[in-house]
N, C-alpha and C positions, 0 to 999 in steps of 0.2 A: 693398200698396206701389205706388207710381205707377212709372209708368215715362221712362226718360231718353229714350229716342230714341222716332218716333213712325213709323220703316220698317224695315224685313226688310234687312238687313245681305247677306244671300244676293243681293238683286236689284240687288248694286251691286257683288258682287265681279269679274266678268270685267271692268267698264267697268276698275274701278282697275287690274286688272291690266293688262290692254291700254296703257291711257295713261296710269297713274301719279298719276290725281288724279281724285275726281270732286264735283260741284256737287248735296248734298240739300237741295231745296225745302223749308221748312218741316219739317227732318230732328229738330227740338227739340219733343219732346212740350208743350202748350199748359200744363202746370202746372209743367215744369221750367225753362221757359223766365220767366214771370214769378217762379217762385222767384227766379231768378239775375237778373231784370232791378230785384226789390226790394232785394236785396241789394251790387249793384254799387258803387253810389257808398259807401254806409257802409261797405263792405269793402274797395274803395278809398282811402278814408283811413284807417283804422287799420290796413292793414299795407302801406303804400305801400311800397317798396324805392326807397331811394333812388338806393344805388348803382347801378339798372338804368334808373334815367331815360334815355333816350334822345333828345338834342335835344327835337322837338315834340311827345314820347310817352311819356306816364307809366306807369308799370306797378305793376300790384299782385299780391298770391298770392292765385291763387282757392283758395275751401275748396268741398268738394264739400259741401252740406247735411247737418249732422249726423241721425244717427239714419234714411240710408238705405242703400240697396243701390246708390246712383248711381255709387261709383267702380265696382263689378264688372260692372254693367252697361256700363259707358261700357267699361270694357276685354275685354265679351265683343264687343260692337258692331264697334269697329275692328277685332278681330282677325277679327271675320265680314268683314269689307268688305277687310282687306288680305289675309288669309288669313296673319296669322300668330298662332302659339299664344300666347289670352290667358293662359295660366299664367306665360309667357315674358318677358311686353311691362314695362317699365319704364318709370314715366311721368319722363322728364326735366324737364319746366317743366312750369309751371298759374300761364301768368300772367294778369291783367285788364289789357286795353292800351287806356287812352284816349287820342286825338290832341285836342291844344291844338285852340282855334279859328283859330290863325295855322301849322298845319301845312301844310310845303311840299305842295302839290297833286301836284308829280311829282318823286316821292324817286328817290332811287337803288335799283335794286332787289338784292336781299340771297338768300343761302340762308340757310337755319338753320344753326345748330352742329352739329358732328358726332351729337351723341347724339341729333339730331332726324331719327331715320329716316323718321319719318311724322310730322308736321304737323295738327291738326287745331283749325279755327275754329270758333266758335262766333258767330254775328250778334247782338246784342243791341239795340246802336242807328246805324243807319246812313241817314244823310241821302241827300236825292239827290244823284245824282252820284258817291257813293263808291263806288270798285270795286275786286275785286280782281284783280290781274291777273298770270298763271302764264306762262312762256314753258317747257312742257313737251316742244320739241322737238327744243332746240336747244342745244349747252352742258352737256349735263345729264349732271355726274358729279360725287359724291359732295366735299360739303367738310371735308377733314381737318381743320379746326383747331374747338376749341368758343369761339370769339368772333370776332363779327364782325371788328374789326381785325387781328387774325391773317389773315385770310382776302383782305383789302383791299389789307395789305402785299404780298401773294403773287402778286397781280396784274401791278403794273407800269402799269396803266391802269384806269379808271374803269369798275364795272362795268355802267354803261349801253353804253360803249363794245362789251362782248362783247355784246349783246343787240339791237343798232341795227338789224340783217336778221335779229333772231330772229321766229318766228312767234307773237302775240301772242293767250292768248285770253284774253278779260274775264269776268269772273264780278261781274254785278249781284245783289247779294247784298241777303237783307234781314233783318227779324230775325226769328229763331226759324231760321235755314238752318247747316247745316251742310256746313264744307268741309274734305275729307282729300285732302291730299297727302301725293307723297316731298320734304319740307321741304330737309333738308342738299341734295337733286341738281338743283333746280328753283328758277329765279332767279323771282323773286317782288316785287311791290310793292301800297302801296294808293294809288290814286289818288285825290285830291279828298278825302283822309278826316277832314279837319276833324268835330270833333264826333264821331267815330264810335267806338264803344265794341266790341269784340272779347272774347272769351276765346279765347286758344292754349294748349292741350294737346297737351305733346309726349313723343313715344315712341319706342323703339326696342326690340328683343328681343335684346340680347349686352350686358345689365346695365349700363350707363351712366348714370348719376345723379350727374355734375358737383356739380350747385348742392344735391344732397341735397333733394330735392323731392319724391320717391314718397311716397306715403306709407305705404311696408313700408321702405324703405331702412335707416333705424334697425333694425328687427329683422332686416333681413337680415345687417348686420353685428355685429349681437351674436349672433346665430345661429351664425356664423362663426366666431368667436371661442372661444363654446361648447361648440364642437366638439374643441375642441384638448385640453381636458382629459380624451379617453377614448385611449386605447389607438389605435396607429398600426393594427393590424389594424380598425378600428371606420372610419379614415376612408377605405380605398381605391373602397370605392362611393360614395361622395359625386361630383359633379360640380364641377369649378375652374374658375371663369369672373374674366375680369378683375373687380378690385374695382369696385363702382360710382364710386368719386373718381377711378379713373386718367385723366389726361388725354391723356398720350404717354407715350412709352420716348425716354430718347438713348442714343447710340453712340457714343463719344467717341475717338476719335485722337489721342493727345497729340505734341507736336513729335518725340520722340522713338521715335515708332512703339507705343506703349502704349496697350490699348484699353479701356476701362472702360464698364459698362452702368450705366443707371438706371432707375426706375419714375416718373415724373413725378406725381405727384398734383392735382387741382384746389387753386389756391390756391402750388405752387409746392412744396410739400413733395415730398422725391425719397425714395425708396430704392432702395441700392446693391444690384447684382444680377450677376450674372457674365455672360459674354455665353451664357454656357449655357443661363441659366436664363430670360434676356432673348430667346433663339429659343424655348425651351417656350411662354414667355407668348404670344408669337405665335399660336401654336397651337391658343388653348383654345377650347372649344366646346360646345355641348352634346353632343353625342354623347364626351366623354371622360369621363375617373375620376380619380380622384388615384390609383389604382393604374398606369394608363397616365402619367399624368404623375410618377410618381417614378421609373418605367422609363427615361425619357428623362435622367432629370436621377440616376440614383442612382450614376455612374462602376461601376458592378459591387456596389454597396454599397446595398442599399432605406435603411438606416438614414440614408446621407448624402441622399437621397432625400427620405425623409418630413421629417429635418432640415428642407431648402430648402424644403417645402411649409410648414412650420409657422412660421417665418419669414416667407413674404411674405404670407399669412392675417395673419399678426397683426400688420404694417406696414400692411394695406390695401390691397395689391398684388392680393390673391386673393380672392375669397368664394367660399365654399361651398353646394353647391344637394343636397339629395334628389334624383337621377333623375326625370324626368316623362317 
């Protein structure tokens, strides 16, 4: 079986830790990279998303090549380079991004959405001139909202404006290179990228999967689900992590002092939750259990307990994990 990357993951994990993003040369093994460079344009047009067009920037869903070992590789890779466990990592987007030939030369620069804990580029085809460019030093914390406009609103000003005396580094990038960043905490743009063709694969490790794009997400949540039909003694070693669709929680104060919870879902769908159960959910992790988590939520009662957990499981609120 060929392989996806063409460096040792080991000999780039202090640089990312240090500075949170680093630049690999020619980091795309010489047979995966022309796989995906014959594949781009045809894969691009039949499964273009429309709804993700972005002004001067089209985007498509990359498929990883059937019939190999590219997505486990690709997710032992990053996890060697960020140091977090690829058993863990949930791939949020896998999109193909090509820029028009009349794309603004100096965009506004952008974080990812929340569920884009790490950011990772892939160069395909890039003219001269296109670059990409990280302001890693300056500004850099984490953006709560998963869309760019949410994120824009919150501002108040233009976010070149926060960036104006940020410290700027360029990445002349070319193709077959790959570049990982922390995407959500690090303002980012491409300049000059007329013509230029990308793949972004994006990740995080606390189960997040908005647009449903992993691709285990489906069996994770039928997993989940599956679970529900054994015996409350059967689920308390399992592990409860936010469902991959959640997008927020509100907290709602009504005029007359009345406080109600919700589970916000991608797409807008909520479920109602108490504010009890809406501080557990805060909470989860991996290091927990649904038996810790009924402890919290069970008033002296396991059974009201496993109730609430069997409940937001099966709204989507919660998935379920084996211990790793």
């Amino acid at each position: 079986m060929s392989t996806l990357f063409s460096f040792d993951p080991a000999e780039y994990a202090a640089r990312y830790a240090a500075q949170g993003w680093v630049h690999i040369r020619g980091g795309l093994s010489p047979d995966f990279l022309a796989q995906v460079a014959a594949q781009v344009q045809n894969h691009l047009d039949a499964h273009r998303l429309k709804d993700w067009a972005i002004g001067d920037k089209q985007q498509g869903l990359f498929e990883f090549p059937a019939g190999t070992d590219y997505y486990e590789q690709f997710l032992a890779g990053v996890g060697g380079v960020t140091g977090l466990d690829p058993k863990r990592l949930a791939l949020s987007e896998r999109h193909i991004k090509a820029y028009e030939a009349n794309a603004d030369p100096r965009p506004q620069p952008h974080k990812d959405r929340y569920a884009s804990q790490v950011s990772v580029g892939f160069s395909v085809t890039v003219p001269p001139g296109s670059q990409l460019v990280l302001y890693p030093l300056d500004d850099v914390w984490v953006n709560p909202y998963n869309t760019a406009a949410r994120l824009r609103a919150s501002l108040g000003e233009e976010p070149s404006e926060r960036v104006r005396s940020a410290t700027r580094v360029v990445i002349e990038d070319e193709p077959g290179d790959v570049m990982i960043f922390k995407g959500n905490a690090i303002w980012h743009l491409r300049e000059n990228a007329a013509n230029t063709t990308n793949i972004y694969l994006k990740l995080n490790d606390f189960n997040c999967d908005p647009l449903g794009e992993d691709l285990h997400s489906e069996a994770v949540r039928s997993r989940s689900v599956e679970l529900l039909g054994g015996p409350d003694a059967a689920l308390g070693d399992f592990v409860p992590l936010l469902g991959r669709r959640v997008d927020y929680f509100n907290r709602q104060v009504s005029r007359d002092g009345q406080e109600a919870g919700e589970v916000v879902l991608w797409g807008g769908e909520t479920v109602r939750v108490s504010l009890a159960e809406l501080e557990t959910l805060r909470g989860l992790n991996w290091d927990g259990t649904v038996d810790g988590m009924v402890r919290r939520l069970n008033g002296g009662e396991a059974s009201i307990g496993f109730a609430a957990v069997r409940r937001m499981v099966s709204a989507g609120a919660v998935d379920l994990f084996a211990a790793v």
